[in-house]
MARPAKE-397013 format. One record per residue (C-alpha): residue in three letters; x, y, z. Coordinates in steps of 0.5 Angstrom, whole numbers, plus 2048, in hexadecimal, padded with zeros to 3 digits. Layout:
AlaXYZ...
//
This chain:
Unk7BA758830Unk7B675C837Unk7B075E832Unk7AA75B831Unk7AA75982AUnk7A275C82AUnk7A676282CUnk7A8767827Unk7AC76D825Unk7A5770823Unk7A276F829Unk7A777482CUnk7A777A827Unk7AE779823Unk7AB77381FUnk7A9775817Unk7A4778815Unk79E774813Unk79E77480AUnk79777880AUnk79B77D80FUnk7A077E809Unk79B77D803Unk797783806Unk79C788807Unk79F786800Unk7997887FEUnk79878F801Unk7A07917FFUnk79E78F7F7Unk7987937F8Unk79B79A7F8Unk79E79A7F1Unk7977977EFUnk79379C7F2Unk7987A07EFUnk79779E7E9Unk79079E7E9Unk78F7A57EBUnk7947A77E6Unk78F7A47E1Unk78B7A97E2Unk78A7B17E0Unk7897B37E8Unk7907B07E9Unk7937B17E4Unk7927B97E5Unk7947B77EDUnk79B7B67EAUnk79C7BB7E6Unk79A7C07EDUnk79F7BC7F0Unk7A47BE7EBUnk7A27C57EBUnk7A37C57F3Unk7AA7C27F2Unk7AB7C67ECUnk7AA7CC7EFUnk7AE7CA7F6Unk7B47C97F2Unk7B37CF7EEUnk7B37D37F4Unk7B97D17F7Unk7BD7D17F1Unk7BB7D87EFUnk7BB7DB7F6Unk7C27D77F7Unk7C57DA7F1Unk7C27E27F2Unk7C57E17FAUnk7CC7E07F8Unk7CC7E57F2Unk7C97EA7F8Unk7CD7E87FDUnk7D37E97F8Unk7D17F17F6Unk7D07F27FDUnk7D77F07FFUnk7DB7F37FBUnk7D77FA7FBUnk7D77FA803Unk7DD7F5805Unk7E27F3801Unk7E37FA7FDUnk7E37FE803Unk7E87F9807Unk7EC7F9800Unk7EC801801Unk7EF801808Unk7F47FC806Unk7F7801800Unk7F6806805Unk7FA80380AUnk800801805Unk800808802Unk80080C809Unk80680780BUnk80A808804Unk809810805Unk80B81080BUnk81180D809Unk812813804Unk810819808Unk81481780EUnk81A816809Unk81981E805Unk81882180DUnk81F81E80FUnk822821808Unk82182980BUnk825827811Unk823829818Unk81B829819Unk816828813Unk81182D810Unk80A82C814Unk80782A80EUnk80C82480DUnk80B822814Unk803822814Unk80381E80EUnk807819811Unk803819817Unk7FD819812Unk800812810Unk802810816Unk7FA811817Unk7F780E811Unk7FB808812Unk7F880781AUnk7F0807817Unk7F2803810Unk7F57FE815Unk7EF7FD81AUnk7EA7FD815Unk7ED7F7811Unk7EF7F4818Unk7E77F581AUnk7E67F0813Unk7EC7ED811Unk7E97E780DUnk7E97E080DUnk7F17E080AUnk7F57DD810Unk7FA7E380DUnk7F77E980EUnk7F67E9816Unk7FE7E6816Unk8007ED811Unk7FC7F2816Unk7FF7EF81CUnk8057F081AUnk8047F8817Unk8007F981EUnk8067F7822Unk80B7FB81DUnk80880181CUnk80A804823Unk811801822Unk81280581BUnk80E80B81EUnk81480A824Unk81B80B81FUnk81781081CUnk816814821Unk81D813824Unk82081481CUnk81D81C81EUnk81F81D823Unk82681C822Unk82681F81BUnk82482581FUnk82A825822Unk82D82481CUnk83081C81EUnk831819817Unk82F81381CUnk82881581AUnk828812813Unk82A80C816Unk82480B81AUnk82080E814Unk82380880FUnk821803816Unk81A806816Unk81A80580EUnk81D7FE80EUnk8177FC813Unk8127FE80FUnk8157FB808Unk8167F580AUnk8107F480EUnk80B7F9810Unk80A7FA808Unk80A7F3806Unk8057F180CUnk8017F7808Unk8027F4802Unk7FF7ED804Unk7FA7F0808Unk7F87F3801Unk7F77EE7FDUnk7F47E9800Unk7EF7EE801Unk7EF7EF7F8Unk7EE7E87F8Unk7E87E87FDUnk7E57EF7F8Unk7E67EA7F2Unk7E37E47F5Unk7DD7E87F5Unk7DD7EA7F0Unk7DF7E47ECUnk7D87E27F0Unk7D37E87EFUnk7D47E77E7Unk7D57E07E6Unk7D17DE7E0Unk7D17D67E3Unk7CB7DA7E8Unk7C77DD7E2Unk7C87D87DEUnk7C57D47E4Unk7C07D87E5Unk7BD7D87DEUnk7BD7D17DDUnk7B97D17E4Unk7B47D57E1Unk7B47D17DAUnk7B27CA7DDUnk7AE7CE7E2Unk7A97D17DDUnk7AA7CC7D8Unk7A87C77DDUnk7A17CC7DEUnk7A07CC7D6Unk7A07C57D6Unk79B7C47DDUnk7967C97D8Unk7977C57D2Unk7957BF7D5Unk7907C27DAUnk78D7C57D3Unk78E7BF7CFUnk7897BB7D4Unk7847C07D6Unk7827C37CEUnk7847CA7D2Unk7897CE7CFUnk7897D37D6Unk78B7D17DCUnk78A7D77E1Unk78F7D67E7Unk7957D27E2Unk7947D87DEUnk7967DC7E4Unk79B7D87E6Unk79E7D87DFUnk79E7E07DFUnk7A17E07E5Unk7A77DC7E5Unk7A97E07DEUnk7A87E67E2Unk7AD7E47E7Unk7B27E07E3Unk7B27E77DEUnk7B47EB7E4Unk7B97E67E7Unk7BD7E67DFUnk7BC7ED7DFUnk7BE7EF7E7Unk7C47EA7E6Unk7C67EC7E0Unk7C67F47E2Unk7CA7F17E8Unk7CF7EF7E5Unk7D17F47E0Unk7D17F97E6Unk7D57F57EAUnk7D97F57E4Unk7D97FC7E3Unk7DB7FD7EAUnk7E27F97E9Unk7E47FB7E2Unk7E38037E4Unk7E28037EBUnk7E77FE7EFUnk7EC7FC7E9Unk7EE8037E9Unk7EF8047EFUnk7F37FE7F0Unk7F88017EBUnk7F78077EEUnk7F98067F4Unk7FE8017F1Unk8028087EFUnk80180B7F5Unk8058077F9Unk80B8077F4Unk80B80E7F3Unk80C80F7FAUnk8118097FAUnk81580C7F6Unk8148137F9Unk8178107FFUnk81C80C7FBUnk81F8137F9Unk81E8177FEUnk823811804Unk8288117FEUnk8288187FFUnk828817806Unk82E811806Unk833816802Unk8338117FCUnk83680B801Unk830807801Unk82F8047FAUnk8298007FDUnk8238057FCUnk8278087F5Unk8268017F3Unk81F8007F5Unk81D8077F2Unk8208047ECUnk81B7FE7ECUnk8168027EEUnk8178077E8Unk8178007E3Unk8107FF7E5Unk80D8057E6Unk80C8077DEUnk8088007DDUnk8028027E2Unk8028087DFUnk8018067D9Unk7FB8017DCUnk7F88087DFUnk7F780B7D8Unk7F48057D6Unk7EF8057DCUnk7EE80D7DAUnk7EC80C7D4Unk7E78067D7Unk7E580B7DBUnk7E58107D8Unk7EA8157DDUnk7EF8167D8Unk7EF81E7D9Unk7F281B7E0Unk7F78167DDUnk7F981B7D8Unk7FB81F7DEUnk7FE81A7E2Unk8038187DCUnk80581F7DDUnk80781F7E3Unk80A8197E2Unk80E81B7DDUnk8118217E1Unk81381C7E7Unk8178177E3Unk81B81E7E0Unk81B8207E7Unk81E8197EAUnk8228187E5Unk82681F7E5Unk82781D7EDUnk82A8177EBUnk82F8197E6Unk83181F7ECUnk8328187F1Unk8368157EDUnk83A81A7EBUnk83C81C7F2Unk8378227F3Unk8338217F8Unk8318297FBUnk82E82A7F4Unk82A8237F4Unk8278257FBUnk82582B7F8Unk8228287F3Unk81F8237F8Unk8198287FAUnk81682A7F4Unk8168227F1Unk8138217F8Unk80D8267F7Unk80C8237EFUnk80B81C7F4Unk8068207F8Unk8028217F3Unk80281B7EEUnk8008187F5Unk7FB81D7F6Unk7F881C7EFUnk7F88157F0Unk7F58157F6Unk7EF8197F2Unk7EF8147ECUnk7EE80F7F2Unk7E88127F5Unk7E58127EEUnk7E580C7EEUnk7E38097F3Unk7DD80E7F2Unk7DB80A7EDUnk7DB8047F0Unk7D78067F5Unk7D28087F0Unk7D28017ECUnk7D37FD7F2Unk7CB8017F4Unk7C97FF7EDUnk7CC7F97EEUnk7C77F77F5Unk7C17FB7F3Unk7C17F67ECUnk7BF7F07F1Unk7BB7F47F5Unk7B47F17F7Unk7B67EA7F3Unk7B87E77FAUnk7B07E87FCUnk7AD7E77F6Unk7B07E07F3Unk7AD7DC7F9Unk7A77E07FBUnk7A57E07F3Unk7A77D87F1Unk7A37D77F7Unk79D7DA7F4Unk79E7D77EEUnk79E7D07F0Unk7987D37F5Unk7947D47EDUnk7977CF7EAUnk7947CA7EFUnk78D7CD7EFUnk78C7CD7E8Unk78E7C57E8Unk7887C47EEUnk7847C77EBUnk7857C27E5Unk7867BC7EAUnk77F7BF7EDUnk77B7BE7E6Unk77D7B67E7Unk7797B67EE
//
């Protein structure tokens, strides 16, 4: 071999390091967990680790506490400023199409041009329908399905518009070709602009009860108690010990800690515990109604529309005599979910009133009905403005039951957000000043070994 044999790896940095070189650092590596025992033989570093506990106890607790209070704030200010206003828009755009449909059909029926009061009303929907579809476009969500549905609205409304417009012009100059644009524009909006509404307003339904399913979770409050409890107990126990070795019964600063983590832990329980009844609130008198009320807006300007096309068709078309029968099936169950919701409430004198109302417009359709069948059409269309102005009311009255509750909302929903005011601040800057005295109390004991 080339090298010389008194030359070795060492000589050129890559041999083994010497057996002393090894035992020296041996040595150093075993002397921590030596030194750490030695110290925490000690009175002075037995109190050091209970600050270190302390520090990360209060770490820890801070960070659960604010976590669970942001998510329930975060929650609270959604619904109230988002997602229950956007579910508004996305019934107002449903029930401006629907009634629309309606209006149009009940205008045609007079033959030549329709009242200023029907036309206005249309072009009122028309209206409503534009400003709803914007201001869900401005924040449709996450749902890949909404921007879908309002493009398709977006693109279909000026088609409808069109056919309606053209369906007028032609029933002016009293071409039957009129009803055939007006059942287009109809069948335009039922088998596509409708359903688009639809899916645009469950997903936002389903976004208002995620936040609510989140603002009053329990798995939040439970976790925040649980927090503080470990919190304070680990206090108690650092005061147990700090007085067990010392003789003295009062530590100022850990008496200050623990006053002011109960404090803060007693205001959280208390902050989420009145969210989330207001949040609760809000759902069960505010937003659910709503729901079912806009639900029998819908269906009641559905059926109007139904009738007022069968008329408007003669009796040839059996599709909307169908779906007024459909709809006819489904109405009495959502009223009956109304007066439940009236008597929770406590709007029963509106519920009754309805119900009368509601009563007098099934006698008034079923009397249309029974003259169809027979044959008797001139007799049906008479009884076909009355029966209408019955649907404008109870449409109306709705309307008002709707704006109630969506008073009540409102009014919860600020309750709701003003139960966690000032926890966002307070939880941190608190616990921090807990840990602060907590730890000041202990240096004053650990200087006493000195």
């Amino acid at each position: 071999m080339w090298l010389d044999e008194d030359l070795t790896l060492e000589g050129l940095g890559t041999g083994v390091a010497p057996a002393r070189t090894r035992r020296q650092r041996g040595v150093r590596v075993g002397a921590a967990p030596a030194w750490v025992r030695a110290r925490l033989a000690t009175t002075p570093g037995r109190l050091v680790l209970v600050s270190i506990l302390i520090i990360v106890g209060a770490v820890c607790f801070g960070a659960i506490a604010t976590g669970a209070e942001q998510s329930r704030e975060r929650a609270a200010k959604a619904a109230r400023s988002q997602t229950e206003p956007l579910l508004v828009h996305a019934k107002d755009l449903y029930t401006s199409l629907s009634d629309a449909n309606a209006t149009v059909a009940t205008g045609l029926l007079s033959g030549g041009v329709e009242t200023a009061a029907n036309r206005n009303r249309y072009l009122a929907d028309l209206r409503i329908a534009t400003n709803a579809l914007s201001a869900l476009a401005s924040e449709s969500g996450t749902s890949a399905a909404a921007p879908v549905a309002l493009n398709t609205i977006a693109d279909q409304l000026p088609l409808y518009s069109g056919l309606v417009e053209t369906a007028r012009a032609n029933n002016r100059q009293g071409f039957p070709i009129g009803a055939a644009y007006l059942r287009r524009a109809v069948q335009l909006s039922k088998t596509s602009m409708l359903p688009a509404a639809d899916r645009i307003y469950s997903t936002e339904a389903q976004r208002l009860q995620e936040d609510y399913h989140t603002g009053s979770a329990t798995a939040t409050l439970v976790t925040f108690a649980v927090a503080s409890a470990v919190a304070l107990i680990l206090l108690v126990l650092a005061q147990w010990y700090v007085t067990r070795i010392s003789r003295r019964i009062l530590n100022v600063g850990m008496l200050v800690a623990t006053v002011a983590l109960a404090s803060v832990a007693v205001w959280g329980v208390v902050g989420l515990i009145g969210e989330q009844n207001a949040l609760s609130r809000a759902q069960q008198h505010g937003s659910d109604p709503v729901e079912v009320l806009s639900a029998t807006t819908v269906l009641l300007s559905r059926a109007q529309g139904d009738l007022s096309l069968a008329l408007v068709n003669r009796g040839t078309d059996e599709t909307d005599q169908l779906d007024f029968t459909a709809v006819e099936r489904v109405l009495p169950p959502l009223t009956g979910e109304m007066s439940a919701l009236a008597r929770r409430t406590g709007t029963t004198a509106a519920a009754n009133r309805f119900d009368s109302d509601y009563a007098s417009y099934q006698a008034q359709t079923k009397r249309i009905q029974e003259l169809q069948n027979k044959g008797e059409l001139q007799p049906a269309l008479q009884l076909e403005q009355p029966t209408a102005n019955i649907s404008d009311r109870l449409s109306s009255d709705l309307d008002g039951q709707i704006q109630a509750a969506q008073g009540r909302f409102k009014s919860a929903a600020a309750d709701a957000t003003s139960a966690l005011g000032g926890l966002a601040f307070a939880i941190p800057v608190i616990t921090v000043l807990a840990a602060v005295a907590a730890l000041l109390g202990l240096r004053q004991r650990i200087n006493e070994y000195r």
